[in-house]
LUMMARKOL-872757 format. One line per 5 residues: number of its first residue (from 1); for each residue x, y, z of C-alpha. Coordinates in steps of 0.2 Angstrom, whole numbers. Each point is the difference from the previous one (the first is absolute). Layout:
# LUMMARKOL-872757
NUM> X:Y:Z; ...
***
This chain:
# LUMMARKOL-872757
1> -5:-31:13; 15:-16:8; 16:7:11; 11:-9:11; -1:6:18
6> 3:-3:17; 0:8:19; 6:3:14; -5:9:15; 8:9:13
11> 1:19:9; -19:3:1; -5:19:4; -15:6:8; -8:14:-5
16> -5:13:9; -10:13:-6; 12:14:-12; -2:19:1; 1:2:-16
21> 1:18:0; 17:-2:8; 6:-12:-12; -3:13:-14; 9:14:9
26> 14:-12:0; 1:-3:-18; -2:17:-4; 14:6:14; 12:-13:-11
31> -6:2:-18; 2:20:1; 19:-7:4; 2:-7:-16; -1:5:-19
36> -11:-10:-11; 5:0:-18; -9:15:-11; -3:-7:-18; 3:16:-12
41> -16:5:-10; -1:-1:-18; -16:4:-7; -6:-13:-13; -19:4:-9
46> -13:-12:-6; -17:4:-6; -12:-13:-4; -21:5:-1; 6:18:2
51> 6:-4:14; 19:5:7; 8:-9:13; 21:6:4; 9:-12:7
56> 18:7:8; 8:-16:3; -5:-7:-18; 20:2:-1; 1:-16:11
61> -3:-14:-13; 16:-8:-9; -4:-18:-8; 18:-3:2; 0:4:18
66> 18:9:-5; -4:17:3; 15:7:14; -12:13:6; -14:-13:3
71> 9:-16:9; 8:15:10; -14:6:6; -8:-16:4; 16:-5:9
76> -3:16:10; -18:-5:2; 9:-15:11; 12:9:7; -13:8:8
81> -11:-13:7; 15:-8:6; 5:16:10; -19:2:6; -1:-19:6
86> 17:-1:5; -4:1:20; -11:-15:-5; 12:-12:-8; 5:-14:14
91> -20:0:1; 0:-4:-20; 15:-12:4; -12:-7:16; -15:-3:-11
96> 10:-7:-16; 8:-13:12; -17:-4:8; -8:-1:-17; 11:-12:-7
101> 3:-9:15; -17:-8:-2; 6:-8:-15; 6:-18:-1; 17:1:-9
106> 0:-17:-6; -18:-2:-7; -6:-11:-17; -18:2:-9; -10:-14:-1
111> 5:-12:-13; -9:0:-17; -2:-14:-13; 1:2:-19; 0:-12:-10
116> 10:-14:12; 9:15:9; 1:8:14; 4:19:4; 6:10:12
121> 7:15:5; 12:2:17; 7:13:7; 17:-2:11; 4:13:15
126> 1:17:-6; 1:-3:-18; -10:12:-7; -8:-11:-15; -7:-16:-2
131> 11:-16:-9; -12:-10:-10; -1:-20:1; -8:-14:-6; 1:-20:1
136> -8:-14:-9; -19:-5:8; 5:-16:10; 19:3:5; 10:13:11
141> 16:8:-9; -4:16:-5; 9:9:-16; 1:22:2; -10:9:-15
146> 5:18:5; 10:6:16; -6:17:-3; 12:9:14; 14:-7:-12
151> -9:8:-16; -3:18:10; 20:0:4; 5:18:-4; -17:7:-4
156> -7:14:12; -18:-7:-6; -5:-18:-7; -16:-7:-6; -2:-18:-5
161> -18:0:-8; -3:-17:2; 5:-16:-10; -9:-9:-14; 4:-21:0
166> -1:-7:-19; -14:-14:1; 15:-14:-3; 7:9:16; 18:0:-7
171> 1:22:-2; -4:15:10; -5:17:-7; 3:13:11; -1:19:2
176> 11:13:8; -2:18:4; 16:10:6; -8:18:0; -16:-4:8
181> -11:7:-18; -7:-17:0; 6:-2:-16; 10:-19:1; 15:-6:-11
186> -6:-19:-3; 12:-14:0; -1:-21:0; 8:-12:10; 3:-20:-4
191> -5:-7:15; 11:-13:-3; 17:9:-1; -2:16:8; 5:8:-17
196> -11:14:-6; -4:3:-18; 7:12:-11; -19:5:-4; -3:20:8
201> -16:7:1; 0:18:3; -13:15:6; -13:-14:5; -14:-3:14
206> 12:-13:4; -15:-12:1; 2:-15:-14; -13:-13:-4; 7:-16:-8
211> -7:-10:-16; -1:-19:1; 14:-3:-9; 14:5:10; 6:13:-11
216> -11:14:-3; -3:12:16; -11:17:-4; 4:18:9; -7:15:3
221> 12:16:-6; -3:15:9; 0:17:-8; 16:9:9; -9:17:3
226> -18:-6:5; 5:-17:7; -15:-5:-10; 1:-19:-7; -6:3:-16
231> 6:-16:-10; 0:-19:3; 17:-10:-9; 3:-18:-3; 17:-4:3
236> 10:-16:-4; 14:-7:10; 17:1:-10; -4:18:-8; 3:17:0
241> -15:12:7; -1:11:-15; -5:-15:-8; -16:-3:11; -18:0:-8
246> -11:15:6; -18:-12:1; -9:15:9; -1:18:3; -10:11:10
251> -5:15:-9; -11:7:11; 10:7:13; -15:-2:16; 4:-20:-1
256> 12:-7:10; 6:-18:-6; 6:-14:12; 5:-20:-5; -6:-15:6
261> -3:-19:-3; -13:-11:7; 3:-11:13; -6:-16:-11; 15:5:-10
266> -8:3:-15; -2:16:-6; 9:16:0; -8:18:5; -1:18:-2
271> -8:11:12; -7:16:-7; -5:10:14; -7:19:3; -8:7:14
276> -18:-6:-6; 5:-11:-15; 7:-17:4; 3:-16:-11; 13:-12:-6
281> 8:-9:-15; 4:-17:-3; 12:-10:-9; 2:-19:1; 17:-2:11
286> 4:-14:-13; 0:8:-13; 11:15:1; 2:6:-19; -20:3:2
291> -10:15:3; -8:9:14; -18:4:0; -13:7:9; -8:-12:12
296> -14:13:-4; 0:16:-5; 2:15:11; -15:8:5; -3:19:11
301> -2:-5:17; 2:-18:-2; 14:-7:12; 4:-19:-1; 14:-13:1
306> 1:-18:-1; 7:-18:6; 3:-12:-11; -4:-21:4; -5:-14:-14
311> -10:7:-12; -8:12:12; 5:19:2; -10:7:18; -3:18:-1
316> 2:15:13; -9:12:-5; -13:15:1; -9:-1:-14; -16:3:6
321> 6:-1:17; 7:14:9; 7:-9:16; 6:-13:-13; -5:-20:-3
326> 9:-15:-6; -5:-10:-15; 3:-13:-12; 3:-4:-19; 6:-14:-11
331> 17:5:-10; -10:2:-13; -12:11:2; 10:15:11; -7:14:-12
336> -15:-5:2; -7:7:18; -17:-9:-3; 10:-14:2; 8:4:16
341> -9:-9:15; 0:8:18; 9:-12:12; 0:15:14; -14:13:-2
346> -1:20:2; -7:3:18; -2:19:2; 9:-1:19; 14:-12:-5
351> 17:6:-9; 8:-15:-5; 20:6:-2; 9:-16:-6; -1:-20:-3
356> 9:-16:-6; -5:-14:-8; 4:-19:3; -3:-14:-9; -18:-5:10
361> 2:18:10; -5:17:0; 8:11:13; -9:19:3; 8:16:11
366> -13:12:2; -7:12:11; -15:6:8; -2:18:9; 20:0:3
371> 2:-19:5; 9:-12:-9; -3:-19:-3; 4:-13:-10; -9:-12:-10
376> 2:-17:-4; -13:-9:-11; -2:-12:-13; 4:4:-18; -18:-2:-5
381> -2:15:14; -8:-12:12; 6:-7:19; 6:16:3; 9:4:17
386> 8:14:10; 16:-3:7; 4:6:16; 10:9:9; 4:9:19
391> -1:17:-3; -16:11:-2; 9:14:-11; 15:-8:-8; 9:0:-18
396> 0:-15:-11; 6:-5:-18; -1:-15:-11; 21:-4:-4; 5:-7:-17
401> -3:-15:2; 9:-6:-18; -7:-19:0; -19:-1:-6; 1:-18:8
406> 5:5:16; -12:-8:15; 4:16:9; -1:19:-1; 13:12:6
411> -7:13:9; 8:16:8; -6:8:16; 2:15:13; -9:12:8
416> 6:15:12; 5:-10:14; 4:-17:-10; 17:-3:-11; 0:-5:-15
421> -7:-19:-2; 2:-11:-11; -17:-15:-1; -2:-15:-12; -18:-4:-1
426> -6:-16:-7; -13:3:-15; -12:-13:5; 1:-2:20; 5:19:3
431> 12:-4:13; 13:12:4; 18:-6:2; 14:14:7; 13:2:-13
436> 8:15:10; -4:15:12; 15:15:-3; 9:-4:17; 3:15:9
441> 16:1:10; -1:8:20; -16:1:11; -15:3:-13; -14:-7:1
446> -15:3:-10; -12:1:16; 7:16:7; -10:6:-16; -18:9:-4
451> -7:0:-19; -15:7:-4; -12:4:-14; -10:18:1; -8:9:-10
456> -1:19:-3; -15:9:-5; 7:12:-14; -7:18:-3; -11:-8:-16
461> -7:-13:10; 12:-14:-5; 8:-12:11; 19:-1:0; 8:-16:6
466> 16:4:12; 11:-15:6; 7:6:18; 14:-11:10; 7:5:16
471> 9:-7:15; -16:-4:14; 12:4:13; 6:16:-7; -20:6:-5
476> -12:8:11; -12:5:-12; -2:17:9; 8:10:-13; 18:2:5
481> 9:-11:-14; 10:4:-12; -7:-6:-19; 9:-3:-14; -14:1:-15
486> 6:-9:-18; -10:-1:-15; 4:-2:-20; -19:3:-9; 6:-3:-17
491> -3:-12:-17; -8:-10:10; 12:-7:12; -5:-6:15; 9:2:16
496> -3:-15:10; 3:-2:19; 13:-11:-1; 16:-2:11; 16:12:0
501> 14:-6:11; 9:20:-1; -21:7:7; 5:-9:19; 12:12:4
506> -14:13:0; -15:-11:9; 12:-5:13; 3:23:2; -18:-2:3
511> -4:5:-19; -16:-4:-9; 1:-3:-16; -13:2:-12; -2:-5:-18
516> -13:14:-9; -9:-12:-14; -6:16:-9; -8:-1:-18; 10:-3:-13
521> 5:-15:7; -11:-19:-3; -3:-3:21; -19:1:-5; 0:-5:-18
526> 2:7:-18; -12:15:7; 12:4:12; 14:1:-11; -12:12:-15
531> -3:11:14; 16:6:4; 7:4:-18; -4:10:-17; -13:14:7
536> -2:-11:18; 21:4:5; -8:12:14; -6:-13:10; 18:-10:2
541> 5:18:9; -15:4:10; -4:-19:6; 18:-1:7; -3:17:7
546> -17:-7:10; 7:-14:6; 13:9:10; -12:11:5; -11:-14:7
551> 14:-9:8; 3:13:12; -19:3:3; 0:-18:4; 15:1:11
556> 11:-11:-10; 14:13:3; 4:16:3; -5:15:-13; 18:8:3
561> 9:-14:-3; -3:-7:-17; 11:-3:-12; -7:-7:-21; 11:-10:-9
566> -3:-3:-20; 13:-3:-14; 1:-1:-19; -22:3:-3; 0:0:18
571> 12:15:0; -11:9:-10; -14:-3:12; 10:7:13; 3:16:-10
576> -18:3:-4; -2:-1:20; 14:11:5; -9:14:-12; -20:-6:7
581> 4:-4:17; 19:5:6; -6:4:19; -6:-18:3; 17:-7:-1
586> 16:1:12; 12:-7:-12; -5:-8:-22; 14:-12:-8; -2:1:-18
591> 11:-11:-10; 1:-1:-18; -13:10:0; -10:6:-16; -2:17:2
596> 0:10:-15; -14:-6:-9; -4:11:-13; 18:1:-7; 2:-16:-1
601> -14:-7:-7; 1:13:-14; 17:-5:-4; 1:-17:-11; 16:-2:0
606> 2:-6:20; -3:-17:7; -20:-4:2; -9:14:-5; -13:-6:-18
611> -2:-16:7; -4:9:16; -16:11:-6; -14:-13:3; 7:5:19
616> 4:17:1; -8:6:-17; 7:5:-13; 4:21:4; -2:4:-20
621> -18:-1:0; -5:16:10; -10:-10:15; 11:-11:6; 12:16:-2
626> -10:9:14; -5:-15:11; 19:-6:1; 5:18:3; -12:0:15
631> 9:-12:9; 19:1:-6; 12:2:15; 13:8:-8; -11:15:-8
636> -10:1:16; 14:5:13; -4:17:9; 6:11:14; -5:-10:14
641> 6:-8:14; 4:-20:-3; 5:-14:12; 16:-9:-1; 4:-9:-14
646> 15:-12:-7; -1:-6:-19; 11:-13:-7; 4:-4:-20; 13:-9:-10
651> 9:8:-12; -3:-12:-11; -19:-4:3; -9:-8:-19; -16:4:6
656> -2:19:12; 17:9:-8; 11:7:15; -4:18:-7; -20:-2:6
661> 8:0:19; 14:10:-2; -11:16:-7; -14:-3:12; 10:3:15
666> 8:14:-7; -16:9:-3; -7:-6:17; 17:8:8; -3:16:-8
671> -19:1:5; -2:-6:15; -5:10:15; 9:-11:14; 16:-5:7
676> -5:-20:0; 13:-10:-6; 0:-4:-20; 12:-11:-6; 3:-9:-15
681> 10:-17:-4; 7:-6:-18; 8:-18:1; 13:4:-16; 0:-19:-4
686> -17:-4:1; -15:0:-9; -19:-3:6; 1:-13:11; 13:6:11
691> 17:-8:2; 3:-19:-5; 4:-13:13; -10:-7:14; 8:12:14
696> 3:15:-6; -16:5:-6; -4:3:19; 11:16:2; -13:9:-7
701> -12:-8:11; 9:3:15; 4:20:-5; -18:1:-3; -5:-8:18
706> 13:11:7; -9:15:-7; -16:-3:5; 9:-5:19; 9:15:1
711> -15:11:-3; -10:-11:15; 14:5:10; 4:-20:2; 18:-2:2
716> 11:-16:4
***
């Protein structure tokens, strides 16, 4: 969700129709010429049920990421792709430059009030980070918070997490990440000086939440082998961090735990959330020596959180209500769910996703069959309206909108052929005011381009949503496009369809792009998402293989020329559909991908694994053992033929370890039956997200295009 980009358009191909068989033969003709690095086999056994899995590249793993034999093979691993891509790299340097081209260099976000003042970030030329601002409400100097390209001086990777304002506005909080582990160093800055704090908080979420009193802030410290946050601390300015009060711990290790505060101000929260349990406790924010409790107690397969105004908590929540509802309860009475009042009620069709309270206003995003809209209504849940918009499939989000007594609310919006747009909408009229539409820089223009909603009959009879953009001069409909099928289909993320600056340079190569909303995503609702995890995980795999199926029945493109895209989850995804379904595809990009599910998830020591079972399962009971198993990529490679595939990792990724990538293509090399290309690349200073900065994330985006290029045979 929530990116800065632009675009520009120039040097449009037209496609003709690719022999494909041809392209192949090439690949293969300059792949036999090279020599792909071979991982030596150590065999590592483990038995679980009775039964006994060997893994030879077990070897692979080093929590240190020290190991000699291991970064040198992985700097082999990209010594090689570079060798196998080296015939396409002014291309990579063509597309980079085009990417980024789109994007205004001197760009701001929309300025924010807090509490009388303003924010903004800017960006300046080809700076790679934002400087952060401010300036009293009503005047126009402004005073620099954070110039983060100073701060990332000498650092190969930098992370600011964000920044936390103390409610008298005089001190900053703010979190730093040099590794990319996301684990943040925080520090505080007198907003008056410039001079930071001696106070140093190490191994946190770098997210800080601040009492009333100006003094206390509360953390998060992270546990440095799981990266779990297990404990909450209170800390007081002017002191050491080993003196700092532990007022919560989490000792059941399927929670996670994030901080918040209300926007009224006042009261503190801890959210508690699992995969099917969600909740949060509360502390009043002025009174910071206090305790944390339970808004209400935790329950199985009760999911809720909560906004604070007055003397009135409202409720999301699914308690009796699988798709969710909104209620209401006086501050006194929160235990008490007879109490609570429905100001939004269950509707069976309607998945309500998110909402914001004002003081006289209740704002609602929800969707219905894959559509999104918001809601505006009375707080008494009457008058209600829907606000518009242009689009008929687009992507919209209620923004933060920190002041209850605003007589607006911030609203993001995109869809696949619209940039990111920023609306202020006035609670009691609706009006719509333009805050700001991304600019993008050379000829685009928005009407050169087709979005569409289908829906794909999957082999069970359910209907699978697919977002589809392409250029309408570029697209036929008569089957000869090249399609480029994404999808993630996990923790109930949904993929929405909305704009991407770096997608052009495919649409305008006559792509189609197609976004997959397979189940284990929330397109359709909470059934949507319960489909497609625990003992449903088959149906994220076979729903994105379907929908590529039926978009070359229905001649969106071209059955040889498909290429699926998935990271992280999503990379899983693509490797249960590499084992399922590898003839259907010309080239799969898995990055970050999740792939070794069963050694992982039995392991308890590496990042999001017990807090992971309501997901996957938990692999120690036997059934989730052998349904998980079914589906693993990594213990389902075979001697087969695959298509051609890139994978990309970080050597320092928190959440899929480098060593999940790095052994799957050293299995897939030793088993596969083809001479398609397979290579694999590990960025050494970064972590899950890729590298930091605003432009250099999109080498990787321009390698990957290049890739799937160079196997259509389109050249500059």
């Amino acid at each position: 969700m929530k990116q800065l980009y632009s675009i520009i358009i120039w040097l449009i191909f037209a496609l003709a129709a690719c022999d494909t068989n041809s392209i192949n033969e090439k690949h293969t003709k300059m792949t036999k010429n090279e020599t792909a690095p071979i991982a030596k086999k150590m065999p590592y056994e483990m038995e679980i049920h009775g039964h006994k899995r060997v893994d030879d590249y077990y070897w692979m793993r080093d929590d240190d990421r020290k190991d000699k034999k291991i970064l040198t093979h992985l700097e082999a691993e990209n010594a090689y792709l570079k060798s196998v891509m080296n015939h396409t790299e002014d291309f990579q340097e063509k597309l980079f430059e085009e990417i980024v081209g789109r994007i205004k260099k001197d760009d701001t976000s929309v300025p924010l009030l807090r509490r009388g003042y303003m924010y903004q970030s800017r960006y300046d030329g080809q700076n790679e980070y934002p400087v952060h601002v401010r300036w009293k409400q009503g005047t126009d100097t402004d005073e620099i918070l954070f110039d983060v390209n100073k701060m990332a001086e000498g650092h190969s990777y930098f992370n600011l997490s964000g920044y936390s304002v103390s409610p008298n506005n005089n001190i900053a909080a703010f979190g730093t990440d040099t590794v990319s582990r996301r684990i943040y160093t925080v520090q505080f800055k007198n907003l008056n000086t410039g001079d930071l704090y001696e106070d140093t908080l190490e191994g946190t979420s770098g997210n800080v939440i601040w009492a009333n009193d100006n003094e206390h802030v509360f953390y998060i410290k992270k546990d440095p082998q799981t990266l779990l946050g297990r404990e909450v601390y209170r800390h007081k300015l002017g002191t050491l961090q080993n003196d700092d009060v532990r007022v919560f711990e989490e000792k059941d290790d399927s929670f996670y735990m994030s901080l918040g505060k209300s926007r009224d101000g006042s009261v503190l929260y801890i959210h508690h959330d699992s995969t099917s349990i969600a909740g949060v406790s509360v502390l009043d924010a002025s009174n910071p020596l206090g305790e944390f409790k339970l808004f209400l107690p935790l329950e199985d397969d009760h999911e809720y959180s909560v906004e604070k105004l007055g003397e009135y908590y409202y409720i999301y929540t699914n308690w009796q209500a699988k798709n969710f509802r909104i209620m209401k309860v006086h501050e006194a009475s929160t235990a008490d769910k007879n109490a609570w009042v429905d100001l939004v009620a269950h509707r069976d069709q309607v998945f309500i996703s998110d909402f914001r309270v004002f003081e006289n206003t209740l704002v609602v995003k929800e969707k219905e069959n894959g559509e999104n809209r918001i809601v505006v209504s009375h707080l008494t849940g009457s008058d209600s309206r829907q606000l518009k918009f242009d689009d008929p499939v687009f992507d919209v989000s209620i923004s933060s909108n920190p002041e209850v007594n605003a007589p607006n609310v911030r609203i993001n919006y995109s869809s696949l052929a619209t940039p990111q747009t920023a609306y202020d909408f006035d609670l009691i009229t609706g009006e719509r005011k333009l805050l700001k539409q991304d600019e993008i820089l050379g000829d685009f223009n928005s009407g050169n381009y087709q979005s569409e909603r289908i829906f794909i009959k999957a082999r069970d009879g359910a209907q699978v949503p697919v977002s589809i953009v392409y250029r309408k001069d570029k697209f036929g409909h008569d089957g000869t496009n090249p399609i480029f099928q994404y999808a993630y289909g996990s923790y109930g993320i949904t993929i929405e369809p909305s704009f991407n600056s770096s997608r052009i340079s495919l649409l305008d190569r006559g792509i189609v792009y197609a976004i997959a909303h397979v189940r284990g995503g929330q397109m359709r609702g909470r059934p949507w998402y319960e489909d497609g995890k625990l003992f449903n995980k088959m149906n994220s795999f076979t729903d994105f293989v379907d929908v590529t199926k039926a978009l070359t029945a229905q001649n969106y493109g071209d059955g040889a020329k498909v290429y699926a895209m998935g990271g992280s989850a999503g990379g899983l995804l693509m490797g249960g559909v590499l084992n399922m379904a590898p003839e259907l595809y010309l080239g799969v990009g898995a990055h970050v991908p999740f792939v070794d599910v069963m050694t992982t998830m039995l392991d308890t020591s590496i990042p999001l694994t017990t807090n992971e079972y309501d997901e996957w399962g938990n692999p120690n009971e036997k059934e989730y053992y052998d349904y998980m198993l079914s589906y693993s990529p990594y213990d389902h490679i075979e001697k087969r033929d695959y298509p051609n595939i890139l994978v990309t990792t970080g050597l320092h990724d928190s959440q899929v370890q480098y060593f999940e990538p790095m052994k799957w293509v050293a299995k897939l090399r030793d088993y596969k039956t083809d001479d398609n290309i397979l290579i694999f690349e590990t960025d050494m200073d970064a972590g899950h997200g890729g590298a930091s900065g605003r432009f250099k994330r999109f080498k990787q985006i321009a390698l990957e295009y290049a890739f799937f290029f160079d196997l259509l045979g389109i050249k500059e």
